[in-house]
N, CA, C and O atoms as a CHARMM CRD file, in Angstrom:
* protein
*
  240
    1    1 UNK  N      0.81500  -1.19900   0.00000 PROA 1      0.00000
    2    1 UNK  CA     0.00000   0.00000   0.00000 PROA 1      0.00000
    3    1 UNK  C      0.85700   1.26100   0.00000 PROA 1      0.00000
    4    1 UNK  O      0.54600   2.27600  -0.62300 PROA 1      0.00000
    5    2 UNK  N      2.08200   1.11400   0.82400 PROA 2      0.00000
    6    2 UNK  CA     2.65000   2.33400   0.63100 PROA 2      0.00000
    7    2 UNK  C      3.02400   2.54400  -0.83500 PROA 2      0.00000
    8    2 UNK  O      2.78400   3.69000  -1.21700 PROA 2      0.00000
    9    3 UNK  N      3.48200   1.84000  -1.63200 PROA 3      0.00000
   10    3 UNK  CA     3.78200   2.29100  -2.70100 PROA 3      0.00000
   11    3 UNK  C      2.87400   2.74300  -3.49500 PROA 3      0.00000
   12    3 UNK  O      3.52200   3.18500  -4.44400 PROA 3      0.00000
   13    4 UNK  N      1.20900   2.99500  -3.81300 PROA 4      0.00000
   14    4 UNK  CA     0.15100   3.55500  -4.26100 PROA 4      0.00000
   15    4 UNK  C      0.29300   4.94700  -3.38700 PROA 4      0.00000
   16    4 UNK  O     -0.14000   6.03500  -3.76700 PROA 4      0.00000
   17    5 UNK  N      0.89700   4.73600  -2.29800 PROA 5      0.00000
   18    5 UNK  CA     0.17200   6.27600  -1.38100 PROA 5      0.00000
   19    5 UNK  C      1.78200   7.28300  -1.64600 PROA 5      0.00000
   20    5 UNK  O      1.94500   8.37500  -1.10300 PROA 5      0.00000
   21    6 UNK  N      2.58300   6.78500  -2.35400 PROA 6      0.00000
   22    6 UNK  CA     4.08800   7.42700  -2.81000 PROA 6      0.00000
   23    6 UNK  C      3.67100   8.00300  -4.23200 PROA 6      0.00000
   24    6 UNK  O      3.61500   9.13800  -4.70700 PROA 6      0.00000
   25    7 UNK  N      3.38900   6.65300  -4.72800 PROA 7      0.00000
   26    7 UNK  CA     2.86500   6.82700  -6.70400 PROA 7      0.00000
   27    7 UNK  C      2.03900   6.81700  -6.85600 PROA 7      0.00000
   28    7 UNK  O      1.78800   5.76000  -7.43500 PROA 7      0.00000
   29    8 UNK  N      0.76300   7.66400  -6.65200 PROA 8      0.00000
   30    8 UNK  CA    -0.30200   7.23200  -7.19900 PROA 8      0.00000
   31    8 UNK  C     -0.81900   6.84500  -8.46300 PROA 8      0.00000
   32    8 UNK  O     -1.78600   6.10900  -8.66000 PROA 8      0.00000
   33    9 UNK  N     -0.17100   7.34300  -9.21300 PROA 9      0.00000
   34    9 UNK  CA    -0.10600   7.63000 -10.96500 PROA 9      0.00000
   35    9 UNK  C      0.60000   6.45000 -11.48400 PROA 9      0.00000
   36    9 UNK  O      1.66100   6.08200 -10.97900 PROA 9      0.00000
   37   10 UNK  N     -0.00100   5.78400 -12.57000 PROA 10     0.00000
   38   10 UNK  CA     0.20500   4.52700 -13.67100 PROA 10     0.00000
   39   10 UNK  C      1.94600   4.97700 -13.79700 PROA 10     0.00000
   40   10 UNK  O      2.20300   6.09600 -14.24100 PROA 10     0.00000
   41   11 UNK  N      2.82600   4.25700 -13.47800 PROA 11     0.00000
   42   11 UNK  CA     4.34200   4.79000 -14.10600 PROA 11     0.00000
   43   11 UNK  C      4.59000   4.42100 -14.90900 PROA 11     0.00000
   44   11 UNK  O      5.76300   4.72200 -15.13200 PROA 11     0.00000
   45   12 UNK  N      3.87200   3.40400 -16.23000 PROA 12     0.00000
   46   12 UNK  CA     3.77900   2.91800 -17.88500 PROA 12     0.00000
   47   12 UNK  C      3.05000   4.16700 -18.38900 PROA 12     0.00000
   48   12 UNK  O      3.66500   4.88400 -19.17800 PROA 12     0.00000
   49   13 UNK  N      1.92200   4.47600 -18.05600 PROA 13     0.00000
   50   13 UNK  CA     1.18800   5.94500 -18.88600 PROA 13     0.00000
   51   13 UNK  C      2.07000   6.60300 -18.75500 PROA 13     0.00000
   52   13 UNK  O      2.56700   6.89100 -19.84300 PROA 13     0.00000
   53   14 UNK  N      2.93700   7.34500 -17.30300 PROA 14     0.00000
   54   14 UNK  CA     3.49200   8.60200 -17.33000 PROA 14     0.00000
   55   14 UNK  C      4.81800   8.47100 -18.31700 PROA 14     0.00000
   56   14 UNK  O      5.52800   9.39900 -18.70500 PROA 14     0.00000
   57   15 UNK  N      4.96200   6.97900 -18.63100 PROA 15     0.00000
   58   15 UNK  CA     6.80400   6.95000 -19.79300 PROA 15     0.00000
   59   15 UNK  C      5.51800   7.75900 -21.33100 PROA 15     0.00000
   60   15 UNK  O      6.13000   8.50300 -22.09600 PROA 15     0.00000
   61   16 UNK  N      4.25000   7.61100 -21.59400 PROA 16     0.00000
   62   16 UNK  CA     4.18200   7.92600 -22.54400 PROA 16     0.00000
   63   16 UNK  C      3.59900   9.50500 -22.22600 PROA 16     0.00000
   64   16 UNK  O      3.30600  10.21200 -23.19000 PROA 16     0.00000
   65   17 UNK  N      3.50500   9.82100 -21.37400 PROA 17     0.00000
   66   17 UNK  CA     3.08600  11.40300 -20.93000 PROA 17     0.00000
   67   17 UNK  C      1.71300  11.47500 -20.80700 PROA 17     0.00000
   68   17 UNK  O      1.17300  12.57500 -20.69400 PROA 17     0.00000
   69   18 UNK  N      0.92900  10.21400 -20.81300 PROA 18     0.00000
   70   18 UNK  CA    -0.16700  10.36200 -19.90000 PROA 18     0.00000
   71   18 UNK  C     -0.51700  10.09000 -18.74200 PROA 18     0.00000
   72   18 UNK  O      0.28600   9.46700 -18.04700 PROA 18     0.00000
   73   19 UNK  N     -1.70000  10.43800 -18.23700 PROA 19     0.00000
   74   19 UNK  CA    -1.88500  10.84000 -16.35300 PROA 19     0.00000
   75   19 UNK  C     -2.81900   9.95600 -16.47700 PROA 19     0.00000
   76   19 UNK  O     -3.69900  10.15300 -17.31400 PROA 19     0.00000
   77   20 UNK  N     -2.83400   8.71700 -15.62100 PROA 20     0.00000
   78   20 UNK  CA    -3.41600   7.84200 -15.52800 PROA 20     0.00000
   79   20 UNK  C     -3.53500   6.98800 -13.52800 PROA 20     0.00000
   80   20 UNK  O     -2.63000   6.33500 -13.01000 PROA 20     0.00000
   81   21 UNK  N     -4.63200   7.25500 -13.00300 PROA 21     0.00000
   82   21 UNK  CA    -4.47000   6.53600 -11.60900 PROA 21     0.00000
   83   21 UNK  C     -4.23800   5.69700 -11.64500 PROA 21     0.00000
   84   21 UNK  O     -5.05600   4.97000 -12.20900 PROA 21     0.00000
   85   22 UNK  N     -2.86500   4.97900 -11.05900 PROA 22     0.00000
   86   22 UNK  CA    -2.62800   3.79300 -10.58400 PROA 22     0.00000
   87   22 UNK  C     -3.82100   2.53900  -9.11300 PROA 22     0.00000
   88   22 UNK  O     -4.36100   2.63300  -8.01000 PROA 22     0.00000
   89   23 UNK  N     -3.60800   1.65800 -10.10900 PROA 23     0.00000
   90   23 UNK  CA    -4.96900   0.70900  -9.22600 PROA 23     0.00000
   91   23 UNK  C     -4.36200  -0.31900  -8.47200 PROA 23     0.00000
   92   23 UNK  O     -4.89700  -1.01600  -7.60900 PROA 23     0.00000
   93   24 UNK  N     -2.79400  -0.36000  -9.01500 PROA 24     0.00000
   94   24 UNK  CA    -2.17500  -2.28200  -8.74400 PROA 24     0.00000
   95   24 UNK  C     -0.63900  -1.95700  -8.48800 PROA 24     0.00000
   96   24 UNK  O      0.03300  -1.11100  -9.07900 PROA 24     0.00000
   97   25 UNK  N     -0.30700  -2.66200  -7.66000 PROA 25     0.00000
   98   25 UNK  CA     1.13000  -2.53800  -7.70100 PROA 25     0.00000
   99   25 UNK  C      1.89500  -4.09200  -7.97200 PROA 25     0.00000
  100   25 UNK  O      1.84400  -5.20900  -7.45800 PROA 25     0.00000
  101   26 UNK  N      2.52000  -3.52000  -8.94300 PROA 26     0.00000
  102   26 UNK  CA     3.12200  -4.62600 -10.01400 PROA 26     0.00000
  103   26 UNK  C      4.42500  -5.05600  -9.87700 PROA 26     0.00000
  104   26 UNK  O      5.28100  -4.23600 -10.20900 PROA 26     0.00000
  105   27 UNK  N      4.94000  -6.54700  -9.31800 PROA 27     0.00000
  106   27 UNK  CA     6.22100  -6.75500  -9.32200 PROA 27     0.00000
  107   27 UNK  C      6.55500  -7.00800 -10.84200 PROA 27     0.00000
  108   27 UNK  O      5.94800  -7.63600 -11.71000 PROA 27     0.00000
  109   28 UNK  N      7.98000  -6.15000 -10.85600 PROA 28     0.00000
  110   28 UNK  CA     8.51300  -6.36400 -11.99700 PROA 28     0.00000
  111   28 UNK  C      9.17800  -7.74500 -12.51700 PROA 28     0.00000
  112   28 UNK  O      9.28100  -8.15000 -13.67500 PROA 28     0.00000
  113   29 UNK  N      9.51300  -8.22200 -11.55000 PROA 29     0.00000
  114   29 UNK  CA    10.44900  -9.44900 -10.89700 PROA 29     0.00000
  115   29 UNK  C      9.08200  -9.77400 -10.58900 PROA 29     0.00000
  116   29 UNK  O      8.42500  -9.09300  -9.80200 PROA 29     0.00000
  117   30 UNK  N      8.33900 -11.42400 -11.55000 PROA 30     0.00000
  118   30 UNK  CA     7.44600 -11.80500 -10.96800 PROA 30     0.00000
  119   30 UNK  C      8.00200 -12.53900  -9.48000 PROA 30     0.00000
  120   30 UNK  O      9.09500 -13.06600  -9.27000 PROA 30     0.00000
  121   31 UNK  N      6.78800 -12.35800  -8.51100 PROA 31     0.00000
  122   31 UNK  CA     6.89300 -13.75200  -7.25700 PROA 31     0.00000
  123   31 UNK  C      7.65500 -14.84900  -7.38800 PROA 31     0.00000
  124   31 UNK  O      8.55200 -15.23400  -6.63800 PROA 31     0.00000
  125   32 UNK  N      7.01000 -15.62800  -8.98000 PROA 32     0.00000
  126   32 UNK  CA     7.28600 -17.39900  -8.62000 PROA 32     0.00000
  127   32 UNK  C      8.92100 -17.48700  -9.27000 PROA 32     0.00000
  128   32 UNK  O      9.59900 -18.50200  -9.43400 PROA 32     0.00000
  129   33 UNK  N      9.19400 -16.39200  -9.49900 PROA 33     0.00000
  130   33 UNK  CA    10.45000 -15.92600 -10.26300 PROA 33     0.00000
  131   33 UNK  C     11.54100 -16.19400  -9.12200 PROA 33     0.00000
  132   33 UNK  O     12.31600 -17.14000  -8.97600 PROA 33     0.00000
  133   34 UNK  N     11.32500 -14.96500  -8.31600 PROA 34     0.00000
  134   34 UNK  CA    12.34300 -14.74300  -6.66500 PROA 34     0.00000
  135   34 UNK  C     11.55200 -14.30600  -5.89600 PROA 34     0.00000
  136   34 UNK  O     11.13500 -13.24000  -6.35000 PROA 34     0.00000
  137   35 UNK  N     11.02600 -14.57800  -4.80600 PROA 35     0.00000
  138   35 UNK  CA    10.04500 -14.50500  -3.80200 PROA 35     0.00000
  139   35 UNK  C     10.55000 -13.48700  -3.21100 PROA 35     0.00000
  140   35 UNK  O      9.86700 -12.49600  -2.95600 PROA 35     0.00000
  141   36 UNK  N     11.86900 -13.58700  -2.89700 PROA 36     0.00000
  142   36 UNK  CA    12.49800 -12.35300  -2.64400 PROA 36     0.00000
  143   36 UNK  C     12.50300 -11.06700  -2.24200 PROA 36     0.00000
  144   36 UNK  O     12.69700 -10.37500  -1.24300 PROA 36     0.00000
  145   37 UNK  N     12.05600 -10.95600  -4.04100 PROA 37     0.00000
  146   37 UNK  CA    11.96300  -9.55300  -4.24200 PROA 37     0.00000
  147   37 UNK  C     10.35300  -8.78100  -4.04700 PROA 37     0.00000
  148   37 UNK  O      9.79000  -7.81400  -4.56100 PROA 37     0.00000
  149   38 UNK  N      9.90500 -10.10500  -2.70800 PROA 38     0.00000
  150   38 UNK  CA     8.12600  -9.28900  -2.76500 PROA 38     0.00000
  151   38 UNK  C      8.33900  -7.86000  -2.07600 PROA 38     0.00000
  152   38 UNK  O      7.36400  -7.11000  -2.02100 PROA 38     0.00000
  153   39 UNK  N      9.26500  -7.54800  -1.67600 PROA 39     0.00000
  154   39 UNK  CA     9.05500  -6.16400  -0.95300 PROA 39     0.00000
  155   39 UNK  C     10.24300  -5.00900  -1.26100 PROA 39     0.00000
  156   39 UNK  O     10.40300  -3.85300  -0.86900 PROA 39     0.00000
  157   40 UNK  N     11.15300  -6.08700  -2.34700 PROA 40     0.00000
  158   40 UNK  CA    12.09900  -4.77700  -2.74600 PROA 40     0.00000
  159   40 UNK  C     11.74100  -3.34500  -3.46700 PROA 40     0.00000
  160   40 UNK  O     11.85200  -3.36800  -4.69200 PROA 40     0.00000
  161   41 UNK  N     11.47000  -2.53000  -3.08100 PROA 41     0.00000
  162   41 UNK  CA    10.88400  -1.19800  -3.14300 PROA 41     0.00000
  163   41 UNK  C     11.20300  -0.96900  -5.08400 PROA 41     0.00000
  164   41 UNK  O     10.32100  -0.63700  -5.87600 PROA 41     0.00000
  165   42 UNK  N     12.18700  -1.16100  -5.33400 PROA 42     0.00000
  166   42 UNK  CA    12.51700  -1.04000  -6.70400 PROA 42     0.00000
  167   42 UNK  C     12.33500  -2.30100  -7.73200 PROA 42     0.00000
  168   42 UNK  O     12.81000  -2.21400  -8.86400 PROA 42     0.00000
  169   43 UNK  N     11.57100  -3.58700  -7.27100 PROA 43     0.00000
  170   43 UNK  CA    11.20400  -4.21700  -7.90800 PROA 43     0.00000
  171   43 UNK  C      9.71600  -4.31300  -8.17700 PROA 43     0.00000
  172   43 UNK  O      9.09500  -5.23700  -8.70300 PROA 43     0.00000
  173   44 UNK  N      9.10300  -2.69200  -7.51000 PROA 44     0.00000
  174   44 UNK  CA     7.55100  -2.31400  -7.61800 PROA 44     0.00000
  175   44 UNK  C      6.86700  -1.45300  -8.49900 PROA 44     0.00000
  176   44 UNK  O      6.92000  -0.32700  -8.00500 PROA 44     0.00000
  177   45 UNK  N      6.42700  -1.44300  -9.26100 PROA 45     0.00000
  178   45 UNK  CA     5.71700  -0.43700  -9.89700 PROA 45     0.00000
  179   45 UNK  C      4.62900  -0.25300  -9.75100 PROA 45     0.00000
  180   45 UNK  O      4.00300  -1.31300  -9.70800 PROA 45     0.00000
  181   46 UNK  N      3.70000   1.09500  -9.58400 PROA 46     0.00000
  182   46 UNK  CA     2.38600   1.34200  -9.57400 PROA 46     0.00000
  183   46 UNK  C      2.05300   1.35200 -11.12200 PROA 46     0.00000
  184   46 UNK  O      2.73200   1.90200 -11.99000 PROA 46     0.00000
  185   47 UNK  N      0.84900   0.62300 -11.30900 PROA 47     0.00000
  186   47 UNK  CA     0.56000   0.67500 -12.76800 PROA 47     0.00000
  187   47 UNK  C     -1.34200   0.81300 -12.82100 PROA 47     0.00000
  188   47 UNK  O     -2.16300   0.79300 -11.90300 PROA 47     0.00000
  189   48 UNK  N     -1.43300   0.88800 -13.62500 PROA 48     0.00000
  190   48 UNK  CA    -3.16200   0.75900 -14.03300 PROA 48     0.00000
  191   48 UNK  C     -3.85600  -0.29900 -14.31400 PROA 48     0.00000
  192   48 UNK  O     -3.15600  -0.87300 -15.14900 PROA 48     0.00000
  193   49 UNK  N     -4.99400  -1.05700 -14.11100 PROA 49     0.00000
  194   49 UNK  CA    -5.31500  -1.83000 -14.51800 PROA 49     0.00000
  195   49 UNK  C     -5.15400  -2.64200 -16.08300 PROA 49     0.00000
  196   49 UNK  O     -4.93400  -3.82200 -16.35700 PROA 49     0.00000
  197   50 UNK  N     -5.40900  -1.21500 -17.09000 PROA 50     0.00000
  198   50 UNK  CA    -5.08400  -1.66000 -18.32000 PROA 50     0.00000
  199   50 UNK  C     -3.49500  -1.87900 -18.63300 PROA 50     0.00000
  200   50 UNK  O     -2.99700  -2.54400 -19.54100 PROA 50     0.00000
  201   51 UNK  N     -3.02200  -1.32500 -17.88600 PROA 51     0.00000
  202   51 UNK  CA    -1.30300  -1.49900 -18.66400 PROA 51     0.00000
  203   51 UNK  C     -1.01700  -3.08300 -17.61200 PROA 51     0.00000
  204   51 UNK  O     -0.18800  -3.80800 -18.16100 PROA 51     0.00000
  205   52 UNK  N     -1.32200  -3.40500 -16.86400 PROA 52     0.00000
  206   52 UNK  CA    -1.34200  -4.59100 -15.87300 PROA 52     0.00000
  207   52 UNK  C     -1.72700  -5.84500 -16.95200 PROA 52     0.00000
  208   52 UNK  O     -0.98800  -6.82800 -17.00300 PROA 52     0.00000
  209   53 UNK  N     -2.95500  -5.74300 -17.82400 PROA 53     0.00000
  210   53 UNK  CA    -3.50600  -6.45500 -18.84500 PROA 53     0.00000
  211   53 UNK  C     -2.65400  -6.92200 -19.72000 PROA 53     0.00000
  212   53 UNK  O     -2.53900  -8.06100 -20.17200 PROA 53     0.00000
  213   54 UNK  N     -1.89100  -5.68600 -19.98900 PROA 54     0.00000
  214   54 UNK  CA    -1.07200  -5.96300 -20.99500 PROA 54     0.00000
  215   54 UNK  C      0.08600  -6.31300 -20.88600 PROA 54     0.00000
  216   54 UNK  O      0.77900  -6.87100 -21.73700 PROA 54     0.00000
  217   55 UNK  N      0.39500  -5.96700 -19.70600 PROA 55     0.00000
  218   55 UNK  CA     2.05300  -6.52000 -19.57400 PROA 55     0.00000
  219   55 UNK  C      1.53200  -8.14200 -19.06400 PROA 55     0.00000
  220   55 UNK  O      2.50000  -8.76200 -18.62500 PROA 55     0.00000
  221   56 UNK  N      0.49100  -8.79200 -19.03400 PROA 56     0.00000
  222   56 UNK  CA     0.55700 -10.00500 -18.57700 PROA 56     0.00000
  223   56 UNK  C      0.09400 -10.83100 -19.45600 PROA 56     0.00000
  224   56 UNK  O      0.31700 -12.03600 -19.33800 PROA 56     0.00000
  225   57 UNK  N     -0.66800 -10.30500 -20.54000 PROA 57     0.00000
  226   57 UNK  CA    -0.99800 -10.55900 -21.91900 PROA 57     0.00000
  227   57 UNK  C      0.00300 -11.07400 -22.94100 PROA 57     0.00000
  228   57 UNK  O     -0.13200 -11.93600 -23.81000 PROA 57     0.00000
  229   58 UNK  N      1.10500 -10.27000 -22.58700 PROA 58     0.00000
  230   58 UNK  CA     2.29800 -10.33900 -23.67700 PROA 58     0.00000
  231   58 UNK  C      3.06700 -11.83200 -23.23200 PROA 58     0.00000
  232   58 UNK  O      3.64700 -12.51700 -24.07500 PROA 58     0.00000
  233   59 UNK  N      2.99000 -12.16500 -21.98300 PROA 59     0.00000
  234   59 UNK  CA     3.59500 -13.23100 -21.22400 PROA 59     0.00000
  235   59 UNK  C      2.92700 -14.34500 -22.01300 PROA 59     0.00000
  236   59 UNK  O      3.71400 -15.20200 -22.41500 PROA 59     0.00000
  237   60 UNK  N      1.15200 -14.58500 -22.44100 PROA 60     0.00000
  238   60 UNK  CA     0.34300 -15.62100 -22.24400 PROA 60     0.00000
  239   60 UNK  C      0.74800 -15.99600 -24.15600 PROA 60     0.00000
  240   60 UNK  O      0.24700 -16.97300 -24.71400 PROA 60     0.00000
């Protein structure tokens, strides 16, 4: 949660210069990857639901 109440804003919209509320906070470093990294602050991104879609879309 802290990281929504730091970023509130999608940080995939803001690389393209749009303002978008962030809904999800997204390990970059999936879980089943390195468990690890569930709380490394820089392996977090706030993102939006739709960019969340898609970055997990591209995986499937």
């Amino acid at each position: 949660m802290t990281k929504l109440v730091n970023q509130p804003l999608c940080e995939e919209c803001l690389k393209n210069k749009n303002v978008t509320q962030g809904q999800i906070v997204h390990h970059i470093i999936e879980l089943k990857e390195d468990w690890e990294q569930r709380v490394n602050q820089k392996n977090l991104e706030t993102i939006c639901r739709e960019c969340h879609n898609k970055h997990h879309k591209k995986k499937w």
